[in-house]
N, C-alpha and C positions, 0 to 999 in steps of 0.2 A: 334369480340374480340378474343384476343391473349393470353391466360396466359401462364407464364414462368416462371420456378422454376430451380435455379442454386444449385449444387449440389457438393460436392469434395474436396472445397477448405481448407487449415487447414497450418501449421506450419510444413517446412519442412528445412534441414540442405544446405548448398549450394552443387549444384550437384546432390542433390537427385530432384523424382521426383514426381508429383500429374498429377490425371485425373482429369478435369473439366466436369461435367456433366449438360447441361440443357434439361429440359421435355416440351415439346411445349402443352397447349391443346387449346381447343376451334376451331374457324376457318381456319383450314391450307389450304394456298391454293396449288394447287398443284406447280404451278411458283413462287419458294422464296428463297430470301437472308436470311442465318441466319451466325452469328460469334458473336465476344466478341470483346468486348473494354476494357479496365482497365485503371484504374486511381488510380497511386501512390500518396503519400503523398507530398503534394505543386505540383503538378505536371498539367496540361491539361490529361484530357482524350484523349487517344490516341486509332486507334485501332491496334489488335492483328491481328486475321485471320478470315476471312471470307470463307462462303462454301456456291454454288448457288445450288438449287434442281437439276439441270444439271451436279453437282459433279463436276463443277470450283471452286480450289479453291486459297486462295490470302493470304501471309503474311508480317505482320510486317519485315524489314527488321532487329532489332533488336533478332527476334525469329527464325529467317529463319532457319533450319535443327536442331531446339529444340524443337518445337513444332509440332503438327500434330492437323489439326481438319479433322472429319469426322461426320458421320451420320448415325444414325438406322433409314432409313424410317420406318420400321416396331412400331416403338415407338415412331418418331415423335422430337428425341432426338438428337442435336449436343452435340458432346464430344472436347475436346482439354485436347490432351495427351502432359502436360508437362515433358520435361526432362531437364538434367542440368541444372538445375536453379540456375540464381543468384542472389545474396542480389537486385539488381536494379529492376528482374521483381516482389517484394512489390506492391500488388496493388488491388485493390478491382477489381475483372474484374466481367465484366456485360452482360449476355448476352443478346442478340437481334434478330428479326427478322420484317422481311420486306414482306411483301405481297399486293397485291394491292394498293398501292402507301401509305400504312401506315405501321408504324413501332413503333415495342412493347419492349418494354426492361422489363425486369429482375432485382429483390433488389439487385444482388449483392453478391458477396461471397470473403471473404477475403482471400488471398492467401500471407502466408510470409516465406519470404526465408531468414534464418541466416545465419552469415558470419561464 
């Protein structure tokens, strides 16, 4: 088992910007996918970006050169460093991870950008 606790999220002005923090614990295996997805309001869940233990990482073409995810192995923690943001990325993002052919998500942290 996988717990995961999303951290950062809060009420920010357009253009301004938030870090997204989630804490991995329990069984990490060393070979793993972790990123965020977010899901606006009437919207599908979409995802954001991904980062593989190998330090491949993959984004939303909507985020592309606003976002950044990265990782503390030492803590176990992916981050996504939002900037510029705007009213559209509204959205509860959630994060996740992937290990041994299961995957664990995350409550959730709300994140809103005002115009």
């Amino acid at each position: 088992q996988v717990q995961l606790v999303e951290s950062g999220g809060g009420l920010v002005q357009a253009g301004g910007s938030l870090r997204l923090s989630c804490a991995a614990s329990g069984t990490i295996f060393s070979i793993y996918t972790m990123g965020w997805y977010r899901q606006g309001p009437g919207k599908q869940r979409e995802l954001v970006a991904t980062i593989t233990s190998g330090g491949s990482t993959n984004y939303a073409d909507s985020v592309k050169g606003r976002f950044t995810i990265s990782t503390d192995n030492a803590k176990n923690t992916v981050l996504l460093q939002m900037s510029s943001l705007k009213p559209e990325d509204t959205a509860v993002y959630y994060c996740y991870y992937v290990g041994a052919w299961t995957t664990f998500w995350g409550r959730g942290t709300q994140v809103t950008v005002s115009s």
